[in-house]
C-alpha positions in Angstrom: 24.2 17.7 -13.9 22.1 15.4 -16.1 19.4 14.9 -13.4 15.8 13.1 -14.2 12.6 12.8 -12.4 10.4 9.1 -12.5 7.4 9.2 -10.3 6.7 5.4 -10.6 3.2 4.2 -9.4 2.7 1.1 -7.1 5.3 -1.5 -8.8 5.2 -4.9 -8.3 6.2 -8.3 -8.7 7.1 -12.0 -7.0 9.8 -10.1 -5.5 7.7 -7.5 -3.4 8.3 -7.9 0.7 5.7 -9.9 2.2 4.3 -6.7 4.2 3.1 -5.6 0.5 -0.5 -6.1 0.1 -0.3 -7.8 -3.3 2.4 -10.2 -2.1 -0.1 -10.4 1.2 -2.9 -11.6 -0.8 -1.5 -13.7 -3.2 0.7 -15.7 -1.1 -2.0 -16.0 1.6 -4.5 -17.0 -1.0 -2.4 -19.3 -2.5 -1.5 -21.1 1.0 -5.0 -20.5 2.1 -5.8 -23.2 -1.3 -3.3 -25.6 0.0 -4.6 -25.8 3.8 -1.3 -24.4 5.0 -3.2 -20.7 6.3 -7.0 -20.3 7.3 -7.3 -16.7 6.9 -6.5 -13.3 6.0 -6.4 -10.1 7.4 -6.5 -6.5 5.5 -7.2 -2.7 5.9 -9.0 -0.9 3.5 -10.4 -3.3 0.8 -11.7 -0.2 -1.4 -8.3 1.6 -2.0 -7.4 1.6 -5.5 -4.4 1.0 -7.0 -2.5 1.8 -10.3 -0.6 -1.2 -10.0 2.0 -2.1 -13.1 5.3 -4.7 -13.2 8.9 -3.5 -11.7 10.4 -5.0 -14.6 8.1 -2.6 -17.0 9.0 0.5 -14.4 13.0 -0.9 -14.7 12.8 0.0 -18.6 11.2 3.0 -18.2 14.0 4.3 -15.9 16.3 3.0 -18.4 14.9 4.4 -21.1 14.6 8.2 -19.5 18.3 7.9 -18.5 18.6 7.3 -22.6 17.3 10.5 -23.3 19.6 13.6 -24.9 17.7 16.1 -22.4 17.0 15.3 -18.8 12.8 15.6 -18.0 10.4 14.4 -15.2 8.2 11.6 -16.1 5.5 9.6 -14.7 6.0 5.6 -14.9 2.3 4.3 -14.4 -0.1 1.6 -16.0 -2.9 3.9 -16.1 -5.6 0.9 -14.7 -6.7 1.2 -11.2 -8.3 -1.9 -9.6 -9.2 -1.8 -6.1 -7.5 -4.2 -2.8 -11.0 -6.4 -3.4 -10.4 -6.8 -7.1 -7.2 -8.0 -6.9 -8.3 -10.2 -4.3 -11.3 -11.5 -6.9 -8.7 -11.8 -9.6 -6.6 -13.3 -7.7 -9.0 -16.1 -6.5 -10.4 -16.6 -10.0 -6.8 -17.8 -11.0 -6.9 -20.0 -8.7 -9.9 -21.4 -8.7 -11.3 -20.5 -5.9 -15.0 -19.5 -5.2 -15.4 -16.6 -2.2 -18.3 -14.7 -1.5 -18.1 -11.1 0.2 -20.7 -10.5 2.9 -20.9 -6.8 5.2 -19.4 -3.5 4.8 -16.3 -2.2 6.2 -14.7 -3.3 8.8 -17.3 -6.6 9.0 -17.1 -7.0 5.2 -15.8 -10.7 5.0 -14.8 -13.0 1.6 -15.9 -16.7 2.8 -14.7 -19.7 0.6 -17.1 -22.5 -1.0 -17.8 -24.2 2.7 -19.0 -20.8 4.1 -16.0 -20.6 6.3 -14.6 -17.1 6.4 -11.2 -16.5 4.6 -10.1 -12.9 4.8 -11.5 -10.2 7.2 -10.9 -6.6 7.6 -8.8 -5.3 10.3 -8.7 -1.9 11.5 -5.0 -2.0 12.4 -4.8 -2.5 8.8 -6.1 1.0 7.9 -3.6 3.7 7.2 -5.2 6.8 8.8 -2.7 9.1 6.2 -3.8 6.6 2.8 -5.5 7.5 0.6 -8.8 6.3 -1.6 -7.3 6.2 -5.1 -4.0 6.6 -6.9 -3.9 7.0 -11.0 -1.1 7.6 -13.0 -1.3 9.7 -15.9 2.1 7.9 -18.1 0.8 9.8 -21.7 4.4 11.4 -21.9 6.5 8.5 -21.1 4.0 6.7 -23.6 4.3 9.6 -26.6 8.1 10.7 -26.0 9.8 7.3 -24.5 8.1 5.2 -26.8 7.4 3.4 -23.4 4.3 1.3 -22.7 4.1 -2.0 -20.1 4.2 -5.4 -21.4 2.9 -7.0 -18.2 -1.2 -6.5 -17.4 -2.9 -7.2 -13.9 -3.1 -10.2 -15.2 0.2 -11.2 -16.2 1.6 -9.7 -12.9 -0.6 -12.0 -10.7 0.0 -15.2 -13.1 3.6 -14.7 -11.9 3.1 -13.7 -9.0 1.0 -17.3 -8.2 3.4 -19.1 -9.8 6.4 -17.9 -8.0 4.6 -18.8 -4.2 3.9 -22.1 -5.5 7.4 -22.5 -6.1 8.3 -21.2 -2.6 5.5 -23.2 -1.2 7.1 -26.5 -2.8 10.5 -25.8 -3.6 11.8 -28.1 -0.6 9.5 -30.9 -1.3 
């Protein structure tokens, strides 16, 4: 049996269900922008994340299949940006202004006006998550010849642009 191994980190893209917290906070930040939502709701806004593209993770598993000898891998980006820096990043691209006010579960982003836009919820914590997840993708890097194409930045550029197409697509 030719049988390989490919841990692959938190992969995203337009894609990713809506229950996903990247989709979450870019589609609601993006609707949020065009008055068609007034606020959001998260867990944990200090998790971080090694976040990468599932088109990048799609040509590593491709490329391990390529290989003469099966081996284990790990498919990562190795950046870790927390739920509240994507959020930022996120709300940069689109040119909004929030603030963040409090600390855990009354730690708030409000928009230009002062009106609050995203809240935590504890319903939104995962008692079993944890803090911080970093992958360590050296091997796939040295022995694949594998690196990503796709940054944070990239990823949410798409990701924006594809809910503004939903958002207008039967306009």
């Amino acid at each position: 049996i030719y049988a390989c191994k490919g841990i692959l980190f938190n992969h995203e893209s337009p894609r990713r269900g809506e229950t996903f917290v990247t989709k979450k906070i870019v589609s609601a930040l993006c609707r949020i922008k065009e008055q068609k939502q007034k606020k959001l709701y998260l867990g944990n806004l200090n998790a971080k994340r090694d976040w990468g593209h599932a088109e990048d993770y799609c040509y590593a598993m491709w490329k391990i299949l390529q290989q003469k000898e099966p081996d284990d891998y790990v498919i990562a980006t190795g950046n870790q940006y927390s739920i509240k820096q994507f959020i930022n990043l996120t709300a940069k691209k689109l040119d909004m202004k929030i603030s963040w006010k409090g600390k855990g579960l009354k730690e708030k982003a409000f928009n230009e006006r002062g009106f609050p836009i995203i809240e935590c919820d504890k319903n939104y914590f995962r008692p079993l998550d944890v803090n911080t997840l970093l992958g360590d993708a050296r091997k796939a890097r040295r022995q694949l010849n594998w690196k990503p194409s796709y940054n944070i930045n990239s990823l949410i550029d798409e990701m924006i642009a594809s809910e503004y197409q939903k958002l207008y697509e039967n306009k």
